[in-house]
C-alpha positions in Angstrom: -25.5 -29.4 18.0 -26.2 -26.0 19.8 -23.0 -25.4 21.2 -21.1 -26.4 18.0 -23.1 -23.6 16.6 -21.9 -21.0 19.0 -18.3 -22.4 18.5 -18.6 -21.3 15.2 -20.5 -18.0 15.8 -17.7 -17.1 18.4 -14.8 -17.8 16.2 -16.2 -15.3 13.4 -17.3 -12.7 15.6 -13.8 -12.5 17.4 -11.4 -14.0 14.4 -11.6 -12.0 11.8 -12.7 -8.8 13.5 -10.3 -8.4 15.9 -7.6 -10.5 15.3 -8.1 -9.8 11.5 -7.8 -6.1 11.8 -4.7 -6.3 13.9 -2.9 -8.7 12.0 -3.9 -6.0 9.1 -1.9 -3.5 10.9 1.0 -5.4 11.4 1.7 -6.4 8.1 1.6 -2.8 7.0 4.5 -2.0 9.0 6.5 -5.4 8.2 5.4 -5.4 4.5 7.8 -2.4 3.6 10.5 -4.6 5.1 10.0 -7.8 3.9 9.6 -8.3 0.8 8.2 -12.2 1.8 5.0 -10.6 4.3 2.9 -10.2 1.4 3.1 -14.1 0.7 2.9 -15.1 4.0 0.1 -13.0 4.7 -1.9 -14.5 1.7 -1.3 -18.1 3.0 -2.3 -17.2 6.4 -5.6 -15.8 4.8 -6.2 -18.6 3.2 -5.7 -20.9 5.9 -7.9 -18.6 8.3 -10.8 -18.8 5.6 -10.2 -22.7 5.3 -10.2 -23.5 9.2 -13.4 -22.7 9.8 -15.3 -24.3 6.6 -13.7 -27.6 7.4 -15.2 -27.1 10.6 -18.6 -26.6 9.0 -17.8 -29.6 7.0 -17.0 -31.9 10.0 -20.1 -30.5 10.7 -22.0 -32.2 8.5 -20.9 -34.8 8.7 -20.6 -35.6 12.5 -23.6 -33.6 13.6 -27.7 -33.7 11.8 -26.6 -30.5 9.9 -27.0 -31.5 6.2 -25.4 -29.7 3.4 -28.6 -28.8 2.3 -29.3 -26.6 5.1 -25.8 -24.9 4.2 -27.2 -24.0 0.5 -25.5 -26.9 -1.4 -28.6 -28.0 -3.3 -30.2 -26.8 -7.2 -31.0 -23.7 -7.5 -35.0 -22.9 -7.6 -36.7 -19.7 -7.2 -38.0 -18.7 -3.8 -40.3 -15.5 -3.1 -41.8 -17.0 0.3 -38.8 -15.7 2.4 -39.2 -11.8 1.1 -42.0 -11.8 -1.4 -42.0 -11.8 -5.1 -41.3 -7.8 -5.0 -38.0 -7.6 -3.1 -37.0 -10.8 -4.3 -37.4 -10.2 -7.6 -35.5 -6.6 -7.7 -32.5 -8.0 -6.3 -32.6 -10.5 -9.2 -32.8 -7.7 -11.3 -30.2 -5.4 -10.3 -28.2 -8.8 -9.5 -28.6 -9.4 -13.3 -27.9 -5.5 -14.4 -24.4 -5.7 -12.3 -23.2 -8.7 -13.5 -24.4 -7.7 -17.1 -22.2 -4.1 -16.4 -19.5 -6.6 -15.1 -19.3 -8.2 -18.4 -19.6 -5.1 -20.6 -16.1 -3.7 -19.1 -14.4 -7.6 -18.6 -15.1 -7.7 -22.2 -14.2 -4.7 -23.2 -11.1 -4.2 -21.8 -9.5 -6.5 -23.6 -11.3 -5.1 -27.2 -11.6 -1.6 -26.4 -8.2 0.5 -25.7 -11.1 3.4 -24.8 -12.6 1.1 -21.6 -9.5 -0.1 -20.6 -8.3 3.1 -20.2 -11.3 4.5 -18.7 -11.2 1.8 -16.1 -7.7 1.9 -15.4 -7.7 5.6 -14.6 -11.1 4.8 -12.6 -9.1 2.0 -10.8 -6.2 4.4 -10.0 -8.1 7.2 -8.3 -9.8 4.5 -6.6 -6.2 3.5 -5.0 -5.9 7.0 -4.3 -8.3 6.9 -1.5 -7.7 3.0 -1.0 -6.9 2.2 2.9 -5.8 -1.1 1.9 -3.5 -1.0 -1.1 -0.7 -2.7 0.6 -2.6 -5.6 0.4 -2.7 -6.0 -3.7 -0.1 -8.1 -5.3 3.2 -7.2 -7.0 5.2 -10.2 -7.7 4.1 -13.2 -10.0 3.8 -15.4 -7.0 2.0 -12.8 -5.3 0.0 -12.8 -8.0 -0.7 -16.2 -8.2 -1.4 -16.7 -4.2 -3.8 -14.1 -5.0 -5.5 -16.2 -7.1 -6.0 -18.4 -4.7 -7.0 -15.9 -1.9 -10.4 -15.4 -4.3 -10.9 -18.5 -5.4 -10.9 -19.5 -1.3 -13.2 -16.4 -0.5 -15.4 -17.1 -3.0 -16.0 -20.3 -1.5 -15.8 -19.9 2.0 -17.2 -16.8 2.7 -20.3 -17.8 1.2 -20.4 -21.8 3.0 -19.4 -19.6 6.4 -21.4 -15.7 6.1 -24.6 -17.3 3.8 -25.0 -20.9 4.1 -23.7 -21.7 8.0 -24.7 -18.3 10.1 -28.3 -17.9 8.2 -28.7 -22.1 8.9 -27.2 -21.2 12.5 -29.4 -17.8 13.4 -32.3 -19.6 12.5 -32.0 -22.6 13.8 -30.6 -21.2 17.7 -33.7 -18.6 17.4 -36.1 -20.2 15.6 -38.7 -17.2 16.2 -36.5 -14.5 15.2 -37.9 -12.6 12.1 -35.8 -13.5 8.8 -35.0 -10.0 8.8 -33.1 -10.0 11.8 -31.2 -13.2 10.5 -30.3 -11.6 7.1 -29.0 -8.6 9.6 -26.8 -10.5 11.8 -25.6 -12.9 9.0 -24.3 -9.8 7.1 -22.8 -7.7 10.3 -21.0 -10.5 11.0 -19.5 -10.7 7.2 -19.0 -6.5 7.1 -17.3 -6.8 11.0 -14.5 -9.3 8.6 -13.6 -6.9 6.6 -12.7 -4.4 9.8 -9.1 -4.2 8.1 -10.9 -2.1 5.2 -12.1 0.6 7.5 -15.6 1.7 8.5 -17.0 2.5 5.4 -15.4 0.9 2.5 -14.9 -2.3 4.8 -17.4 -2.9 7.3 -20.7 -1.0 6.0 -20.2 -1.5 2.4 -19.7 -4.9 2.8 -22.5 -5.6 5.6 -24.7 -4.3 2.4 -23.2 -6.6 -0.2 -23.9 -9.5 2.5 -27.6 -8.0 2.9 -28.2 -8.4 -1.1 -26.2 -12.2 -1.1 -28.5 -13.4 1.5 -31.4 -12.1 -0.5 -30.3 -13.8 -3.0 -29.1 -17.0 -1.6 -32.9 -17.2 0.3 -34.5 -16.8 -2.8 -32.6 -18.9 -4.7 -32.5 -22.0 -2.4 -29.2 -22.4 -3.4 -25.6 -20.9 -2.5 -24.1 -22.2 -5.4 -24.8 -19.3 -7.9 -23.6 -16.9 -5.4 -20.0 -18.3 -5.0 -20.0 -17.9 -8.6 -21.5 -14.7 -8.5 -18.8 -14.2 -5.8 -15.9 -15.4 -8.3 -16.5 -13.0 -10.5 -16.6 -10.1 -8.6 -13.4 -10.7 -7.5 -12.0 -11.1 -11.0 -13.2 -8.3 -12.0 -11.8 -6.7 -9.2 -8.2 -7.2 -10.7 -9.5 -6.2 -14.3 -7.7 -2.4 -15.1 -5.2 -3.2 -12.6 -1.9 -1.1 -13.5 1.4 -2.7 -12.7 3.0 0.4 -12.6 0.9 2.5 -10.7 0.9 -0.5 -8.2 4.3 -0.9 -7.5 5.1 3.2 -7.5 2.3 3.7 -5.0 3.9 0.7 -3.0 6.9 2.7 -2.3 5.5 6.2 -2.0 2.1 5.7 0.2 2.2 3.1 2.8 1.8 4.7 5.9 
């Protein structure tokens, strides 16, 4: 099963990375164009996300590798991994986000003073945004998009939490869980190279840091692709049309 491993550990670190952040850069240039690279695009993210999970799934069932080992079992609280300390402050800053998620999900739709708030927030976040181009215009657009999450949410969590923690461990099985959680979660930030260094690659090496905290403490990868759904839902709450399409035009370089 080793070298089915590595298959898998080589795809990531050279698919998305490199291959990801160039195919980024292309669509830049042919989105102002063609008004269909935005779809296409999508798809093609969806089937890159899809690829390799089915090839965790064949996997499991081909190979020893159980979908156990990938996460897919009840959650249960775990504080051997980190220790009740660590563990338990990432459940509770875990809990204080998604609480602060709700608060503005909720009240944007009841509060014109939130949704205003956050859509000026969202805005000047744009501003400064190295991937706007990427955000959908068009009803189908914004239906593929739908999609797009719903796959990340599931995918990136089977491939960047459940597989590559499973895999690190199991190919160096003396290696500190540390190290693991590390390599797991520079892998996931190095697959989001198209969002630049900081907002891309470092912020989300972090995020992946705090998920596999999470996931190892709670057995269980299953709250964390709902964890995951949300996030990106609430990433397209505040969202204004206008300001979307106007930037469109204006700002792509």
């Amino acid at each position: 099963m080793e070298i089915s491993l590595w298959i898998m550990i080589v795809f990531v670190l050279l698919y998305e990375p490199i291959y990801g952040y160039y195919d980024f850069q292309k669509f830049k240039v042919n989105v102002t164009t063609n008004p269909h690279t935005r779809e296409k695009y999508y798809i093609n993210s969806i089937v890159g996300l899809w690829a390799p999970t089915l090839y965790i799934i064949l996997l499991v069932l081909f190979t020893e590798l159980t979908f156990n080992q990938i996460g897919f079992t009840l959650p249960s609280i775990n504080t051997n991994v980190f220790g009740p300390i660590i563990t338990y402050t990432v459940f509770a800053l875990t809990g204080i986000y998604i609480l602060a998620i709700l608060y503005y999900m909720i009240g944007y739709h009841v509060s014109i003073t939130i949704r205003t708030k956050l859509t000026e927030a969202k805005n000047r976040e744009k501003e400064k945004s190295a991937y706007l181009a990427i955000m959908p215009v068009s009803k189908r657009e914004k239906k593929l998009w739908n999609y797009v999450s719903i796959t990340a949410g599931l995918t990136e969590e089977i491939i960047y939490r459940g597989f590559l923690i499973f895999a690190f461990s199991y190919l160096f099985p003396n290696l500190p869980i540390w190290f693991v959680v590390i390599f797991a979660s520079l892998l996931f930030g190095l697959a989001h190279t198209y969002q630049g260094l900081l907002s891309g690659v470092l912020r989300t090496a972090i995020v992946g840091m705090v998920f596999s905290v999470l996931y190892m403490g709670l057995n269980s990868i299953i709250p964390l692709i709902l964890l995951h759904f949300l996030i990106d839902y609430m990433a397209k709450v505040g969202e204004d049309e206008n300001y979307i399409q106007d930037s469109r035009i204006t700002k792509i370089p």
